[in-house]
ROPADREN-148291 format. One line per 4 residues: number of its first residue (from 1); for each residue x, y, z of N, C-alpha, C. Coordinates in steps of 0.02 Angstrom, whole numbers, plus 50000, padded with zeros to 5 digits. Layout:
<nodes>
NUM> X Y Z X Y Z X Y Z | ...
</nodes>
This chain:
<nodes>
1> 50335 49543 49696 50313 49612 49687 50241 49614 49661 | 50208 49670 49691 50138 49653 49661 50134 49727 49613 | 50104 49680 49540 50090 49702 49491 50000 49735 49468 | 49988 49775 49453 49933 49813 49434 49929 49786 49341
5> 49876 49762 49316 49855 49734 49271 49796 49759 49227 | 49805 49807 49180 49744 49851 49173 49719 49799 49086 | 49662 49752 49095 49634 49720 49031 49563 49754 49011 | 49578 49766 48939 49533 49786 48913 49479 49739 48866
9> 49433 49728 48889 49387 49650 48847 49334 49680 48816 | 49308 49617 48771 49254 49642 48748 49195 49634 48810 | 49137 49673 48793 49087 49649 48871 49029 49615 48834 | 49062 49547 48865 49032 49479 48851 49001 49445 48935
13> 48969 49385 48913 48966 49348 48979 49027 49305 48961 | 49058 49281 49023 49122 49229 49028 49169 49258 49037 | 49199 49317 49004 49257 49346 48979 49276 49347 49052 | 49264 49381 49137 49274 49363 49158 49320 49300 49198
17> 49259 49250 49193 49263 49195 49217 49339 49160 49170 | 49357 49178 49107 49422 49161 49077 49479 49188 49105 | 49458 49262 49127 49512 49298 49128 49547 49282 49209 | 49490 49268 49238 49521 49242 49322 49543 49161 49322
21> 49511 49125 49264 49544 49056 49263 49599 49053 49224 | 49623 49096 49194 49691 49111 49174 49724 49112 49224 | 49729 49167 49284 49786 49174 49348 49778 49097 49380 | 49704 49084 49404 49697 49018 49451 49711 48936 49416
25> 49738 48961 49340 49784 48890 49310 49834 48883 49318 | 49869 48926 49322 49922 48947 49334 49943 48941 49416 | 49914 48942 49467 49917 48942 49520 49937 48993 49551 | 49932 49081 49519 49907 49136 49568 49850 49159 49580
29> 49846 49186 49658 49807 49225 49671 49786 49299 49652 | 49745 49330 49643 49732 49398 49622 49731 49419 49701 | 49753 49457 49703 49743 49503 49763 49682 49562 49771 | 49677 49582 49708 49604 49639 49692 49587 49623 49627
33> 49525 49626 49599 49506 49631 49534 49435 49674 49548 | 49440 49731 49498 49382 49770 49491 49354 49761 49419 | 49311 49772 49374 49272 49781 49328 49213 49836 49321 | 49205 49859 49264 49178 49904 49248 49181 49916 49187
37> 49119 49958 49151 49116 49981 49076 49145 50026 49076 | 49164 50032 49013 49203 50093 48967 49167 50152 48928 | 49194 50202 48933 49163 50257 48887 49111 50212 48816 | 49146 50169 48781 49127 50107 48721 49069 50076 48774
41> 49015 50071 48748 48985 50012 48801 48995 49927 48761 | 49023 49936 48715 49047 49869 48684 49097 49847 48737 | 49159 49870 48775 49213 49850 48807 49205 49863 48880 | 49240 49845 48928 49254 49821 48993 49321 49840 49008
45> 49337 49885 49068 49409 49869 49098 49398 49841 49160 | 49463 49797 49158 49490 49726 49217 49545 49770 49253 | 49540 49775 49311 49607 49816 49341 49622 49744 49386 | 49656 49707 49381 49712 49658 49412 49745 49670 49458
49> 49757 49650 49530 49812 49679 49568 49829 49615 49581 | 49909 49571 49557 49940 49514 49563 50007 49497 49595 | 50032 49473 49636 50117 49456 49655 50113 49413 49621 | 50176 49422 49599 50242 49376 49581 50314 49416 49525
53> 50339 49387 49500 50415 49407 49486 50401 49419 49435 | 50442 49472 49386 50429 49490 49331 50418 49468 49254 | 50448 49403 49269 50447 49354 49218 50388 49310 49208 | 50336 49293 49287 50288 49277 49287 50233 49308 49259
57> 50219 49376 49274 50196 49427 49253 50187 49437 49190 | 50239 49418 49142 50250 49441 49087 50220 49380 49057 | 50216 49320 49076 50206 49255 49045 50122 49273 49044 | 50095 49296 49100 50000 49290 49121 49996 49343 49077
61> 50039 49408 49057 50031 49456 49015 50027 49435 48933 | 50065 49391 48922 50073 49379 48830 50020 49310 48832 | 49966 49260 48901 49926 49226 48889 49881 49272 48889 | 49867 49331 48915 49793 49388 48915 49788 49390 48857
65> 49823 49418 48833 49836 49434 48759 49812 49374 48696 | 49831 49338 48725 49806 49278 48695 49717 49266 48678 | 49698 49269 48736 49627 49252 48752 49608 49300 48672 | 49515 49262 48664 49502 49314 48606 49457 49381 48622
69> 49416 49374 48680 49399 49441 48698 49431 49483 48728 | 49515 49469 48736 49535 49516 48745 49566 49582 48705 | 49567 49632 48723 49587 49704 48647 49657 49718 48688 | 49677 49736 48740 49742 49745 48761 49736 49753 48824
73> 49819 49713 48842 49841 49729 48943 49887 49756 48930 | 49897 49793 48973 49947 49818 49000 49971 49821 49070 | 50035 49798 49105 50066 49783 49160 50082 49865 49173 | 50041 49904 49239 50035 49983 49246 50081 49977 49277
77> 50137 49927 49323 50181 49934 49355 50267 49941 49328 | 50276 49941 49284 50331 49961 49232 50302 50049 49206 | 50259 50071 49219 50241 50145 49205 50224 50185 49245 | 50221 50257 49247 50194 50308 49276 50118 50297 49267
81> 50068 50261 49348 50028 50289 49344 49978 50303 49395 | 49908 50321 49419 49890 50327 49457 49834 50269 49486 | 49840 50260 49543 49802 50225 49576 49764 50228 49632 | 49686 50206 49633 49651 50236 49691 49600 50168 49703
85> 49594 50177 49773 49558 50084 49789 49504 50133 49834 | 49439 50110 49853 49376 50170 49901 49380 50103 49970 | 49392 50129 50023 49372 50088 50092 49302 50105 50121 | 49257 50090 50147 49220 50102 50191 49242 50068 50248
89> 49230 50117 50305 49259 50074 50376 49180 50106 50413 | 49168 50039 50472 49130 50037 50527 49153 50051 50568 | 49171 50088 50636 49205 50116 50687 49161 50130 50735 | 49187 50097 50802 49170 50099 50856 49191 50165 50884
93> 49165 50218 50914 49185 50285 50929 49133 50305 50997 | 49162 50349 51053 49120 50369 51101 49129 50439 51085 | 49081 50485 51152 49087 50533 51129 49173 50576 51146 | 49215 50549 51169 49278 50547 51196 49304 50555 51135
97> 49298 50496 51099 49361 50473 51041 49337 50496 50954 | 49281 50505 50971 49234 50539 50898 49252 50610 50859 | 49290 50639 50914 49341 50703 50878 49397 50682 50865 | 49433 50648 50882 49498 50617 50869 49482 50572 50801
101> 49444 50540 50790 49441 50521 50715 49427 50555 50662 | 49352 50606 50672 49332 50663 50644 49400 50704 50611 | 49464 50704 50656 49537 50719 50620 49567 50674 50581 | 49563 50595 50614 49601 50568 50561 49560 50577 50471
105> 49495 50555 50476 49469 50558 50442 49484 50622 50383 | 49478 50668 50425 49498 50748 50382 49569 50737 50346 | 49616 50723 50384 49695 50688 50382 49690 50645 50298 | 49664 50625 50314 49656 50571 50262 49593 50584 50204
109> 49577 50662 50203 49533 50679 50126 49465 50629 50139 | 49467 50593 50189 49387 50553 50202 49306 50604 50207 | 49282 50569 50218 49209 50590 50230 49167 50535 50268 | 49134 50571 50309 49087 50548 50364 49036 50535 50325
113> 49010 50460 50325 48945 50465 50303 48871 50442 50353 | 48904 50422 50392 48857 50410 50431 48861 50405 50511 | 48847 50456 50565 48854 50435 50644 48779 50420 50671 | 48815 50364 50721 48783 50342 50771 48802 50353 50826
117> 48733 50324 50892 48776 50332 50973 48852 50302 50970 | 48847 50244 50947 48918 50186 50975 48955 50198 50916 | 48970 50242 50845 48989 50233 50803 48997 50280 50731 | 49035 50277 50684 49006 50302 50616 49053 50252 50566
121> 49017 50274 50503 49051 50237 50443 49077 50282 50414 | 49152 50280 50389 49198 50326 50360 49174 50296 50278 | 49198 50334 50247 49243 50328 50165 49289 50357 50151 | 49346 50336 50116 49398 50352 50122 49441 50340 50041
125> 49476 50360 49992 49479 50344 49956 49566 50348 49932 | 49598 50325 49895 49677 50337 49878 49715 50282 49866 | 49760 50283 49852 49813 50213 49855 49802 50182 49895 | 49840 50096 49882 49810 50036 49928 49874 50047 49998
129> 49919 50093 49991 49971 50108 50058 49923 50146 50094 | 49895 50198 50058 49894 50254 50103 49813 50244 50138 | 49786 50204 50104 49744 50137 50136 49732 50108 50194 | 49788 50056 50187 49820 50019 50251 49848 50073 50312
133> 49878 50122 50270 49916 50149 50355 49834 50191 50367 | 49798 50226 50325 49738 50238 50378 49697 50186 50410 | 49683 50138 50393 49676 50074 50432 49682 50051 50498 | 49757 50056 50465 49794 50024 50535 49806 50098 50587
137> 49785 50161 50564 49776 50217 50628 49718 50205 50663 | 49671 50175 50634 49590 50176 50651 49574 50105 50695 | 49638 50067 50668 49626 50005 50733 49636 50008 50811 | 49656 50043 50829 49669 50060 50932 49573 50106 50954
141> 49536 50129 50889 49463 50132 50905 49428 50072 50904 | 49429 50035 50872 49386 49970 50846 49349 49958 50789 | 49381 49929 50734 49338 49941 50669 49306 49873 50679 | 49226 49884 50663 49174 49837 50664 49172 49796 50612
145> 49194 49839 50554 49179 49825 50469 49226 49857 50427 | 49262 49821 50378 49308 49861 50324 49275 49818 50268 | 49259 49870 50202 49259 49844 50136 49290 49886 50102 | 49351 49852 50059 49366 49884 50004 49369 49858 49939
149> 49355 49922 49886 49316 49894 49838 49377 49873 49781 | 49458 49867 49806 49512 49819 49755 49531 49909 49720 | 49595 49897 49671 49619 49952 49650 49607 49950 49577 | 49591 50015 49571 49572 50055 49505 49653 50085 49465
153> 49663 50080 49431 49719 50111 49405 49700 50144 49311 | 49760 50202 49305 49758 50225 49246 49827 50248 49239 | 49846 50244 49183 49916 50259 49137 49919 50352 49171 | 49966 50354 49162 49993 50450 49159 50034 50436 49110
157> 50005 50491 49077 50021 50499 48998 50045 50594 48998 | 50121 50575 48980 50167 50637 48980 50156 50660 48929
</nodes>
């Protein structure tokens, strides 16, 4: 099962480089990791996106904890909360098939940021499902280029 991993560090140099040689000692892969400052410019949040079983999880959870620049994780997948990952896609489009995306795009809360003759670059933003299935609608055009920038997550607090 893949787990969402929200670490809060101090913002140091290394802290990083510990916090990903923690999973890769262990012998998992991260699937996404984002970073970024905090309201504090002293601290950093780590959003983690990891498989494995819950017991694993919990073990890389009470070593985070461990580390000393770390202030607190929390495993977002035992809670209510929200999550949003940003795609940019490259797309091959004629003038035929360039209204037919112009919908998916709309479909999917995107924005056009850029057309060409042979093409435009979407952005697109939301969960890492709702992601993939726009993705995988946009593959029978021809995507040239996909970057996405890994998932962002936050607690919902009732």
């Amino acid at each position: 099962m893949q787990h969402v991993i929200t670490v809060l560090v101090e913002n140091r140099a290394g802290v990083l480089a510990r916090v990903a040689g923690l999973f890769s000692g262990r012998g998992f892969n991260i699937d996404s990791l984002t970073v970024g400052p905090t309201a504090d410019k002293t601290l950093s949040r780590m959003t983690v996106v990891a498989t494995g079983d819950d017991q694993t999880i919990e073990q890389i959870v009470k070593q985070l904890n461990k580390l000393i620049d770390v202030v607190k994780v929390k495993d977002l997948s035992v809670e209510p909360h929200i999550e949003r990952e940003l795609v940019l896609l490259n797309v091959t489009c004629t003038p035929k098939t360039r209204g037919e995306i112009v919908e998916l795009v709309s479909i999917f809360d995107g924005r056009i940021l850029d057309v060409f003759a042979k093409g435009m670059i979407i952005e697109v933003a939301g969960d890492r499902r709702r992601m993939a299935d726009f993705i995988e609608l946009l593959q029978p055009y021809g995507i040239r280029e996909t970057i996405r920038t890994g998932a962002i997550a936050i607690a919902r607090k009732m």
